[in-house]
ROTIGU-931540 format. One record per residue (C-alpha): x, y, z; residue in three letters. Coordinates in Angstrom, 1 decimal, m for minus. Layout:
! residues N
<node <X Y Z> "ALA">;
...
! end
This chain:
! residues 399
<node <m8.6 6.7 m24.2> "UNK">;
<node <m11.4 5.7 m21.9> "UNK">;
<node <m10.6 4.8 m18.5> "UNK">;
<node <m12.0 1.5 m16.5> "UNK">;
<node <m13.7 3.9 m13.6> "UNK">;
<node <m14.6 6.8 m16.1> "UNK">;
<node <m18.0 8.1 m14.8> "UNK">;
<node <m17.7 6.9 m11.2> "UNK">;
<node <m17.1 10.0 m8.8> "UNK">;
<node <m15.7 9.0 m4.9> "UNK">;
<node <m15.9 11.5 m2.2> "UNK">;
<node <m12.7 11.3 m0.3> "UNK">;
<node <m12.7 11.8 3.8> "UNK">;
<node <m9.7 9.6 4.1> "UNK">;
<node <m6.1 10.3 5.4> "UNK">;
<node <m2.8 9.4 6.1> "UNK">;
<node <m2.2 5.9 4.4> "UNK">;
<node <m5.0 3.6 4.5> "UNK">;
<node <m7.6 5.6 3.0> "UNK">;
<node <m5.9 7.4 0.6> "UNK">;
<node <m3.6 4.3 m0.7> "UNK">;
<node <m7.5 3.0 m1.5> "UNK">;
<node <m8.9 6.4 m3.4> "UNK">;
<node <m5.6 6.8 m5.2> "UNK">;
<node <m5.7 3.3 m6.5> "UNK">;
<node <m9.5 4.4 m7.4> "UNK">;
<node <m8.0 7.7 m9.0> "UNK">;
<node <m5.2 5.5 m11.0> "UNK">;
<node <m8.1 3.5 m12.3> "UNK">;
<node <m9.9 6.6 m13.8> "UNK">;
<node <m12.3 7.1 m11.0> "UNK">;
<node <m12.9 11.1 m10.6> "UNK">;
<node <m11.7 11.2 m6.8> "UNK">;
<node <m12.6 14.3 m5.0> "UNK">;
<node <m10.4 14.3 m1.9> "UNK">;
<node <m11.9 16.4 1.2> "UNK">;
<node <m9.9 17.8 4.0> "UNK">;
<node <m10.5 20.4 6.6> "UNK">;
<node <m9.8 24.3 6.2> "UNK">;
<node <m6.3 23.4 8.1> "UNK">;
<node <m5.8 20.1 5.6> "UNK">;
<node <m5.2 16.5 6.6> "UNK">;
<node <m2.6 15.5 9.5> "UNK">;
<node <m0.6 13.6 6.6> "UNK">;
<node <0.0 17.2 4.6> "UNK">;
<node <1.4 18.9 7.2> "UNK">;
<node <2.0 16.9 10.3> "UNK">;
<node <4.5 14.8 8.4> "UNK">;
<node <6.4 17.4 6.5> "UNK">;
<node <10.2 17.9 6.5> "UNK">;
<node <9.6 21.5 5.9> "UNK">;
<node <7.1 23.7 7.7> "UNK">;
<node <4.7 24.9 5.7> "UNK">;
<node <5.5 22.5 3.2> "UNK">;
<node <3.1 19.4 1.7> "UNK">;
<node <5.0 16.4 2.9> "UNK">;
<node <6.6 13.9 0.4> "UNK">;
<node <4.0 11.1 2.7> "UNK">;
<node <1.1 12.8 1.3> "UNK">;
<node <2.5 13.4 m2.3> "UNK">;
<node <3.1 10.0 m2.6> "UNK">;
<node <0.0 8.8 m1.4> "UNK">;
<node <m2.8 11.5 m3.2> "UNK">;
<node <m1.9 11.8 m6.7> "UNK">;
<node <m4.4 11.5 m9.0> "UNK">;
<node <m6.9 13.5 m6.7> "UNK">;
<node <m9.0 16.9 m7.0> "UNK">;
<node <m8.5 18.6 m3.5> "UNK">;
<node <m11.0 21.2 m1.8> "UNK">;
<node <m11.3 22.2 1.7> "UNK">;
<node <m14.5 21.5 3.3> "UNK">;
<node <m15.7 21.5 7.4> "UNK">;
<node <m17.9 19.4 8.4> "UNK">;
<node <m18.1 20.3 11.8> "UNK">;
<node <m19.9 23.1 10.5> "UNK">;
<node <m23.7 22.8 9.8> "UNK">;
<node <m23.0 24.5 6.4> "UNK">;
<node <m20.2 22.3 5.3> "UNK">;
<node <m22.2 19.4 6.0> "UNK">;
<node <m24.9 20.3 4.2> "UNK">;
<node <m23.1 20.8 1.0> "UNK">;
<node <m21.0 17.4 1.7> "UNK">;
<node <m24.7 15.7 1.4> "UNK">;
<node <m25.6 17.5 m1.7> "UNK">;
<node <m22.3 16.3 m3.1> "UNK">;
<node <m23.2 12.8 m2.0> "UNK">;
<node <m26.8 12.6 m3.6> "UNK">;
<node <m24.7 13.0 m6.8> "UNK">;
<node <m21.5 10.4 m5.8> "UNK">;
<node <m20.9 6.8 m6.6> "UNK">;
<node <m18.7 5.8 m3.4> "UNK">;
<node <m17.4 7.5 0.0> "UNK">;
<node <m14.4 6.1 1.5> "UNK">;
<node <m14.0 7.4 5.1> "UNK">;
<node <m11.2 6.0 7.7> "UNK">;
<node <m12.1 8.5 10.6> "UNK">;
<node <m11.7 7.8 14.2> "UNK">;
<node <m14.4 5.0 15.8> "UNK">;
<node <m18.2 6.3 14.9> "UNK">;
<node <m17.0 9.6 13.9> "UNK">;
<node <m18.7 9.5 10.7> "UNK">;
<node <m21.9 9.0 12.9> "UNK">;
<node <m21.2 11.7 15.3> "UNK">;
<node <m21.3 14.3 12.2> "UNK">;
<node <m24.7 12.8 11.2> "UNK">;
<node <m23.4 11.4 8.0> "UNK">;
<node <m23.5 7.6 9.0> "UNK">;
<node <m24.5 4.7 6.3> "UNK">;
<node <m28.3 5.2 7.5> "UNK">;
<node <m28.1 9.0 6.8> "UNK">;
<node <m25.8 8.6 3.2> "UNK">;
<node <m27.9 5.7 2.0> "UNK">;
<node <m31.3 7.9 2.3> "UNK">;
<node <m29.9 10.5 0.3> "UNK">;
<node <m28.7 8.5 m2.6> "UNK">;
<node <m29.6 4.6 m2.6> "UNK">;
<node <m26.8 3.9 m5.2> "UNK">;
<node <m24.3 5.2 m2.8> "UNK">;
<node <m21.7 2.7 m1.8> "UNK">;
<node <m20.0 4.0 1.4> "UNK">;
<node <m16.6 1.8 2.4> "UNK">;
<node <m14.8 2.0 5.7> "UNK">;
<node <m11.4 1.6 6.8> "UNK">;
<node <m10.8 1.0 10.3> "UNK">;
<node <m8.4 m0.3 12.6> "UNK">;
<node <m10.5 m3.5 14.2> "UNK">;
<node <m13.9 m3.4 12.7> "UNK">;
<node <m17.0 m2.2 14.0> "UNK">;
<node <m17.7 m5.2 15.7> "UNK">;
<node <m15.7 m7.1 18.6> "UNK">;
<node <m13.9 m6.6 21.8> "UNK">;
<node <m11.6 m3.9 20.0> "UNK">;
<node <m14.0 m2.1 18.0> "UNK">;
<node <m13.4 1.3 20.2> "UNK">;
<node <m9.5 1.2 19.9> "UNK">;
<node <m7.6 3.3 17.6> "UNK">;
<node <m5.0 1.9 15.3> "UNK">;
<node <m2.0 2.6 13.1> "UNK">;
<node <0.3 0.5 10.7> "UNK">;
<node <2.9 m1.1 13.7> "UNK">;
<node <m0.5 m1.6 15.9> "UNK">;
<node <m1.9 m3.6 13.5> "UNK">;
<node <1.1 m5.2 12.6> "UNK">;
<node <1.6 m6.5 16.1> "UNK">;
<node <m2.2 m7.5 16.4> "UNK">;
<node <m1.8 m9.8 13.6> "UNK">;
<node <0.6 m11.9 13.8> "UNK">;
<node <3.3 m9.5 11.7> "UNK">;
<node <5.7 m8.4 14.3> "UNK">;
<node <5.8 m11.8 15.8> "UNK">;
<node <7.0 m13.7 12.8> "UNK">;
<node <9.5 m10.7 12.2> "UNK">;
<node <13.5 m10.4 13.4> "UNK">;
<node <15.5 m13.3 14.0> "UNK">;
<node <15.5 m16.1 16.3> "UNK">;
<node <17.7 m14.5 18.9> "UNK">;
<node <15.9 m11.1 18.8> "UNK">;
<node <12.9 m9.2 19.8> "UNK">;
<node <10.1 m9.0 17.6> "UNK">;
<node <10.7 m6.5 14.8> "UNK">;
<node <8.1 m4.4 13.2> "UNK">;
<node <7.6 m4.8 9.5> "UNK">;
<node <9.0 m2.4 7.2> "UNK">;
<node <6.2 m1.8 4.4> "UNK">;
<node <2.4 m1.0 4.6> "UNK">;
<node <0.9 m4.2 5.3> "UNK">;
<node <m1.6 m2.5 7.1> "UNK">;
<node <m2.3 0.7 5.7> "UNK">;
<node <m1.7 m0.1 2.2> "UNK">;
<node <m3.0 m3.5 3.0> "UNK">;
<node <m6.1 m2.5 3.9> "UNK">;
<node <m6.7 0.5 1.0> "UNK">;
<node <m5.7 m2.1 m1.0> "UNK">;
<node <m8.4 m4.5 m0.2> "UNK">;
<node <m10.9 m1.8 0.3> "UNK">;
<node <m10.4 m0.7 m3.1> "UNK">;
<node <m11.6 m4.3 m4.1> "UNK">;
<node <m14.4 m4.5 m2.1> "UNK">;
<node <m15.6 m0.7 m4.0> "UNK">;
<node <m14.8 m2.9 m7.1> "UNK">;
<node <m17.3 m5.8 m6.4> "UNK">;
<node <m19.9 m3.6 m4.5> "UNK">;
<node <m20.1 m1.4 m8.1> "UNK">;
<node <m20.4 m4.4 m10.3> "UNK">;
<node <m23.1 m5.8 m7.9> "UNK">;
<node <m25.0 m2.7 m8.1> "UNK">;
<node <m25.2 m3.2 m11.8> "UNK">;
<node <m27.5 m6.0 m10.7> "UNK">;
<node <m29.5 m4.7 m8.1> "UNK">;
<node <m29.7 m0.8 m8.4> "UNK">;
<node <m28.7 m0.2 m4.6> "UNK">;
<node <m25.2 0.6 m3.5> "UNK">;
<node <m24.3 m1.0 0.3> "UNK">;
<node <m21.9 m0.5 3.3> "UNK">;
<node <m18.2 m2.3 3.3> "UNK">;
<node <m16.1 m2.3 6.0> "UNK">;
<node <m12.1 m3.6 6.2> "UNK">;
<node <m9.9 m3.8 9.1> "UNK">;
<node <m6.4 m3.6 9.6> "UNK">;
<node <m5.9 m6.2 11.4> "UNK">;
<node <m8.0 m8.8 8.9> "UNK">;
<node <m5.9 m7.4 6.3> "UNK">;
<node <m2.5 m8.3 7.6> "UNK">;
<node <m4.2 m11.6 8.9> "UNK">;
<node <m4.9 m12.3 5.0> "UNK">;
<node <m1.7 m11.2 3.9> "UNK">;
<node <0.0 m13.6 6.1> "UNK">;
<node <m2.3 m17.1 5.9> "UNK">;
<node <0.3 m18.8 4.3> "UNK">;
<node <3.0 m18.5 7.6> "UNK">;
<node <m0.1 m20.3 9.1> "UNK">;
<node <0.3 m23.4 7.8> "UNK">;
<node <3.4 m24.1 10.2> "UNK">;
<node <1.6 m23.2 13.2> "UNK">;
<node <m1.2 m26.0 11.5> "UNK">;
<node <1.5 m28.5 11.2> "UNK">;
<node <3.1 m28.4 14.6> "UNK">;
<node <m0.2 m29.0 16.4> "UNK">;
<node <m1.4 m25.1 16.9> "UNK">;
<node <2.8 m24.2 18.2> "UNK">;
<node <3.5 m20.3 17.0> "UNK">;
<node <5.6 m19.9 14.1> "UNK">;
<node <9.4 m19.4 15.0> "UNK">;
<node <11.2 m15.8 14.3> "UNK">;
<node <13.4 m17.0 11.3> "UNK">;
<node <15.5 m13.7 10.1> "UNK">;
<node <16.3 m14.0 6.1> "UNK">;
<node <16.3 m18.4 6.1> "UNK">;
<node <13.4 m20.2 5.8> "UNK">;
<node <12.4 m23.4 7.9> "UNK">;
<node <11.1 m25.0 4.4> "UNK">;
<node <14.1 m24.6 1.9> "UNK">;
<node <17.6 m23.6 1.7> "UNK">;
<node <19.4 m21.7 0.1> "UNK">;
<node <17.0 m19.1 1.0> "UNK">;
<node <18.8 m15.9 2.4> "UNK">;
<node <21.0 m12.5 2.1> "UNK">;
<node <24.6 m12.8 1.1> "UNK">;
<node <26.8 m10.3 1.6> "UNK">;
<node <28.6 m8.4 m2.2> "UNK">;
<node <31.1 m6.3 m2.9> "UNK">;
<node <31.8 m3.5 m2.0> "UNK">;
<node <30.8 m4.4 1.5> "UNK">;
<node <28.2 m1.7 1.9> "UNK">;
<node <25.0 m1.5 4.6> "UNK">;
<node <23.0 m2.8 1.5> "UNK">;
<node <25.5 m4.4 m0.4> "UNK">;
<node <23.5 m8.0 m0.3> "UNK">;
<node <21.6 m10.3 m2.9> "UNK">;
<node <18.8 m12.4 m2.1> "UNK">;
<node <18.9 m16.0 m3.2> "UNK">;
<node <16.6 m18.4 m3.0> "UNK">;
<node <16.8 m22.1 m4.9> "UNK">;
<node <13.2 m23.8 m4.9> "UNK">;
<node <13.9 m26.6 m7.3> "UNK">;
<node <16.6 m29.4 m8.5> "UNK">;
<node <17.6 m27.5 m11.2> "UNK">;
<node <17.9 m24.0 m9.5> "UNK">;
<node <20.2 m26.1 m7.1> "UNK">;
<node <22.4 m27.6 m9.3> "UNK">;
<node <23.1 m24.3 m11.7> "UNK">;
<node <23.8 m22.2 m8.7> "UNK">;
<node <26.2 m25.1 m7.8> "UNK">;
<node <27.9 m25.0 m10.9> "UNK">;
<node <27.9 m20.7 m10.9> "UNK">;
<node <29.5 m21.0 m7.5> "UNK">;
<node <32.3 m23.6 m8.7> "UNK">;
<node <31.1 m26.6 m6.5> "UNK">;
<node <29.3 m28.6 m9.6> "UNK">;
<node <29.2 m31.9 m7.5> "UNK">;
<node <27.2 m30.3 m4.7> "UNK">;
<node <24.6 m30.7 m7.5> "UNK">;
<node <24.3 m33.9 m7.2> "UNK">;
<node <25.4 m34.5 m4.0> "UNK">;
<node <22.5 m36.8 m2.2> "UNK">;
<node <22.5 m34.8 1.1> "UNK">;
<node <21.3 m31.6 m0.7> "UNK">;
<node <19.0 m33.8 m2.9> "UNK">;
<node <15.8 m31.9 m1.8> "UNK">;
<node <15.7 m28.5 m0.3> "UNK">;
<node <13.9 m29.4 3.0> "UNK">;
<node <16.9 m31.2 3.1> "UNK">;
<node <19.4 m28.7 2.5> "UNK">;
<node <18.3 m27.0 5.9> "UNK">;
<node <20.2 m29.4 7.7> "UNK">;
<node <23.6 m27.8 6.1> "UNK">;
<node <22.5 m24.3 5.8> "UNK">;
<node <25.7 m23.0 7.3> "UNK">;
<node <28.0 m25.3 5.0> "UNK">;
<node <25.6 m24.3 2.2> "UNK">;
<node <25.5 m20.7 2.6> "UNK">;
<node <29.6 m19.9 3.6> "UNK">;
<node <29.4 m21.7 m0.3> "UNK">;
<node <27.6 m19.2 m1.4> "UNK">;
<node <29.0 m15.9 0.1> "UNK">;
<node <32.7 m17.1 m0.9> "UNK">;
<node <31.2 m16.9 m4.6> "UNK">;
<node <28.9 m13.4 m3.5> "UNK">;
<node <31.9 m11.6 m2.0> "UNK">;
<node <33.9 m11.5 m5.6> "UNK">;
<node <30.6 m9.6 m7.4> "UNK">;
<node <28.6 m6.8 m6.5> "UNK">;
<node <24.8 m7.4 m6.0> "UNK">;
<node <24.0 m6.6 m9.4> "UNK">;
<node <27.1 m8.0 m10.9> "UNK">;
<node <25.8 m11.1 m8.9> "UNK">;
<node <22.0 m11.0 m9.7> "UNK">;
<node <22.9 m10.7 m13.5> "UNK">;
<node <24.7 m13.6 m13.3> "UNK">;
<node <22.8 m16.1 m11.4> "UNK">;
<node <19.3 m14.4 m12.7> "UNK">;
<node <20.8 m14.7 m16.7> "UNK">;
<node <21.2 m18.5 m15.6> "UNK">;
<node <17.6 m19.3 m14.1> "UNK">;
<node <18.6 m18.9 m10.4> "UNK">;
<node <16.1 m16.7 m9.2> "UNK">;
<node <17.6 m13.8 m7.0> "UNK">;
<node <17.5 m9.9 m6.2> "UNK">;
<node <20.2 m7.5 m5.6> "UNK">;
<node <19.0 m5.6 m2.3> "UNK">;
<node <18.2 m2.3 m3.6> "UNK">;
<node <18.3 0.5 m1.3> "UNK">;
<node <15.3 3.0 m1.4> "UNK">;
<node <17.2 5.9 m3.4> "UNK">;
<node <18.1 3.0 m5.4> "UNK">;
<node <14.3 1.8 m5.7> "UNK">;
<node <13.1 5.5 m7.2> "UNK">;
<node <16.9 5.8 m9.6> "UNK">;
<node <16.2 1.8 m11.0> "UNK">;
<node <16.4 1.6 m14.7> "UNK">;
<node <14.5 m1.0 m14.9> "UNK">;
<node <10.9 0.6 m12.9> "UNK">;
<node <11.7 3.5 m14.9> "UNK">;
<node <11.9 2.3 m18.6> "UNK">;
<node <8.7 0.2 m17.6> "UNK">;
<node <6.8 3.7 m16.7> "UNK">;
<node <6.4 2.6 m13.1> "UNK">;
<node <8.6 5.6 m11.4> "UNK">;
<node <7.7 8.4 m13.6> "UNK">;
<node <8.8 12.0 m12.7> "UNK">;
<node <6.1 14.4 m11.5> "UNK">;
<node <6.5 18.9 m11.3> "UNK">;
<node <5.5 19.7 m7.7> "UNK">;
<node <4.4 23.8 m8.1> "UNK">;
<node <6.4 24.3 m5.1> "UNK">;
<node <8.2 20.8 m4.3> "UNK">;
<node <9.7 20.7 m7.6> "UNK">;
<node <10.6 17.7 m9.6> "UNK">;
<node <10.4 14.5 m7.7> "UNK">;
<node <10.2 10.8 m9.0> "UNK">;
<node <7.4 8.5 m7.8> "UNK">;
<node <6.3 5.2 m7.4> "UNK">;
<node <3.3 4.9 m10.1> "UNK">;
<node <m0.1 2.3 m10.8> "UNK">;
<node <1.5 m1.4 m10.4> "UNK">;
<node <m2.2 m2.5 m12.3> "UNK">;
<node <m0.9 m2.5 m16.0> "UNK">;
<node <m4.1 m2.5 m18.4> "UNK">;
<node <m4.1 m2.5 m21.7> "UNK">;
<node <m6.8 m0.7 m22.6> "UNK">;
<node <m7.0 2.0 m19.4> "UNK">;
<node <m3.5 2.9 m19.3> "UNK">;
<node <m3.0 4.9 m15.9> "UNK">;
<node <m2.0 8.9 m16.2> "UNK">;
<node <0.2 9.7 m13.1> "UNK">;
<node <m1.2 13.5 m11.9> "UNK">;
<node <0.3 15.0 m8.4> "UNK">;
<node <m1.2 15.4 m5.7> "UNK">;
<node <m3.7 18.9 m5.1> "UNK">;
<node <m2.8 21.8 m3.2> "UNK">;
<node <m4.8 22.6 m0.4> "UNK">;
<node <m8.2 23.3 m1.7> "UNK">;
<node <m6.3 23.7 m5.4> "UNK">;
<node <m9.9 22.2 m6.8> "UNK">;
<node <m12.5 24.1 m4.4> "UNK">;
<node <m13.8 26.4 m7.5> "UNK">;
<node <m14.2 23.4 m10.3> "UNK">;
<node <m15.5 21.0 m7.9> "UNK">;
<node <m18.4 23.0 m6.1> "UNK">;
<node <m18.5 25.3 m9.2> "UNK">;
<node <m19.8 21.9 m11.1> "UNK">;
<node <m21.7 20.1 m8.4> "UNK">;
<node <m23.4 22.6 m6.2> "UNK">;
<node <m23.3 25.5 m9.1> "UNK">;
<node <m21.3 28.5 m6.3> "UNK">;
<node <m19.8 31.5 m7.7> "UNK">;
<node <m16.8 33.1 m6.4> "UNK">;
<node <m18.9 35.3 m4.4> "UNK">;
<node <m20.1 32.5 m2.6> "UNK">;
<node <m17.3 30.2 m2.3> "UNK">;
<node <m15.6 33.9 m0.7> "UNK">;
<node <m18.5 34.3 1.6> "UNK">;
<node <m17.8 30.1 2.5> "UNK">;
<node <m13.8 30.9 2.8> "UNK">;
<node <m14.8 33.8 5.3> "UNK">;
<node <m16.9 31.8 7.5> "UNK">;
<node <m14.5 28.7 8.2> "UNK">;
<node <m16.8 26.6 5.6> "UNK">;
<node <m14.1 25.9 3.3> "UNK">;
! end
């Protein structure tokens, strides 16, 4: 079955996780993604392994669904054949240091004379542009430049970092949509163009809804909150059986109804109707009556024993899975989200899948490429080299 990218070829100079969460996402969608990395292979292969020598499982999980070849391009030679692959390529998605694309000659003026069509898309810590366009970045940097870490941890704690890839992720993610929109435009015009995503902008987007408090208490930052919420109660963690690290279940009760059955599940019915719990901005006021409610009920059931209950009844909740839980759940796994890939040398592994379901472009999980596991098909088919030559390439540092 056709793919929705079939057709469009992306030359990969990403690494780590913001890049490559964007070119896998690509790769998931059918897009023939041709990852490049040095001779010596990205910092997230090796850098990050548990085992010397060894891909790491960060890079596994974040390049599958890639070709992989080896390719200098501090070399004159290995940039040269990078151009020739882009004269042929639909996109290039880069997240190198500040200007370093420039430095190697291969900038958006230099790309876009080669091949017009070429869409070139950038990942960066800041932008390009402003007072931090020179400063490097990771995921906790950016998380504390937007606003994340602030609004993190509870009221009587330090500012926590986030645990989840708001920025990296976050920012592939909405790379990869830009890509999306900058092809379908050039369906229209004929001329591929330059898009750029920060960070920082990302997170910013992810979190505009926490702005609104800041809005309503005359531009005051938003307050640390921990599991409750300022807005509505019962919103929080309660503790289960058998009293484990993770042995919790999320609750959270936005309407009348949701109120009143989780009431009634708990065996306090006439809190239901109760006038001071009428509305869940109200609630707040008796968050500690409301919630020692609650964990009396939580504390006879496990999490799941819990969530089954008060889910089967409309209440919505979630048992607080663990992450070996996460990549075990039955649920992820009957749907085809975790699927179980053969690693030639890690073995068998679950993973994490495409969350975009389609229809009609139903994703293939493939793992990620060896170090240069690709080098003979991919410059084989683009730039038509022999083994003689890709020897004579190998011998010289090229590839």
């Amino acid at each position: 079955m056709a793919k929705a990218l079939d057709g469009i070829r992306v030359l990969d100079l990403t690494m780590y996780e913001a890049g490559p969460s964007c070119t896998q996402m690509l790769g998931w969608l059918g897009a023939d993604v041709i990852k490049i990395e040095p001779p010596s292979g990205e910092q997230g292969r090796t850098a990050l392994s548990d085992k010397r020598g060894e891909d790491a499982w960060f890079f596994l999980l974040l390049n599958s669904n890639k070709k992989g070849v080896t390719l200098n391009l501090k070399a004159e030679k290995g940039r040269a054949m990078f151009r020739e692959m882009a004269k042929s390529a639909d996109v290039v998605v880069e997240n190198l240091g500040p200007g370093a694309l420039e430095r190697l000659g291969l900038g958006w003026e230099a790309l876009h004379a080669l091949n017009p069509r070429l869409i070139l898309a950038s990942v960066k810590g800041f932008g390009s542009t402003g007072p931090y366009a020179e400063y490097k970045s990771f995921e906790w940097i950016a998380q504390a430049m937007s606003g994340s870490i602030a609004l993190t941890g509870h009221p009587d704690g330090p500012p926590t970092k986030a645990i989840g890839g708001l920025a990296d992720t976050g920012a592939g993610l909405h790379a990869a949509i830009g890509i999306l929109a900058a092809i379908i435009q050039r369906q229209a015009t004929g001329v591929g163009q330059r898009l750029e995503v920060a960070q920082q902008d990302s997170v910013v987007n992810l979190l505009r809804i926490h702005l609104r408090d800041t809005y309503a208490n005359g531009g005051k930052p938003v307050p640390r909150q921990g599991n409750t919420s300022v807005n509505a109660a019962p919103s929080n963690i309660y503790r289960c059986r058998p009293f484990g690290p993770n042995d919790y279940v999320f609750i959270h009760c936005a309407t009348v109804d949701m109120w009143k059955t989780l009431c009634e599940t708990c065996g306090r019915p006439e809190w239901g109707d109760d006038p001071r719990f009428g509305d869940r901005r109200d609630r707040v006021k008796y968050i500690e009556e409301i919630d020692a409610m609650i964990t009396a009920w939580t504390e006879k059931h496990t999490k799941h024993e819990a969530m089954k209950i008060l889910a089967g009844r409309g209440v919505p909740c979630g048992a607080v899975l663990d992450s070996a839980e996460v990549i075990t759940d039955e649920h992820l796994k009957q749907k085809g989200f975790i699927v179980e890939l053969e690693h030639p040398r890690r073995g068998k592994f679950p993973m994490p899948g495409n969350p975009v379901r389609m229809a009609d472009s139903p994703t293939e999980i493939v793992r990620a490429p060896l170090l240069g596991e690709h080098n003979a098909e991919v410059y084989g088919k683009l730039l038509s080299m022999d083994a003689a030559s890709l020897e004579a390439l190998k011998r010289d540092g090229v590839i």
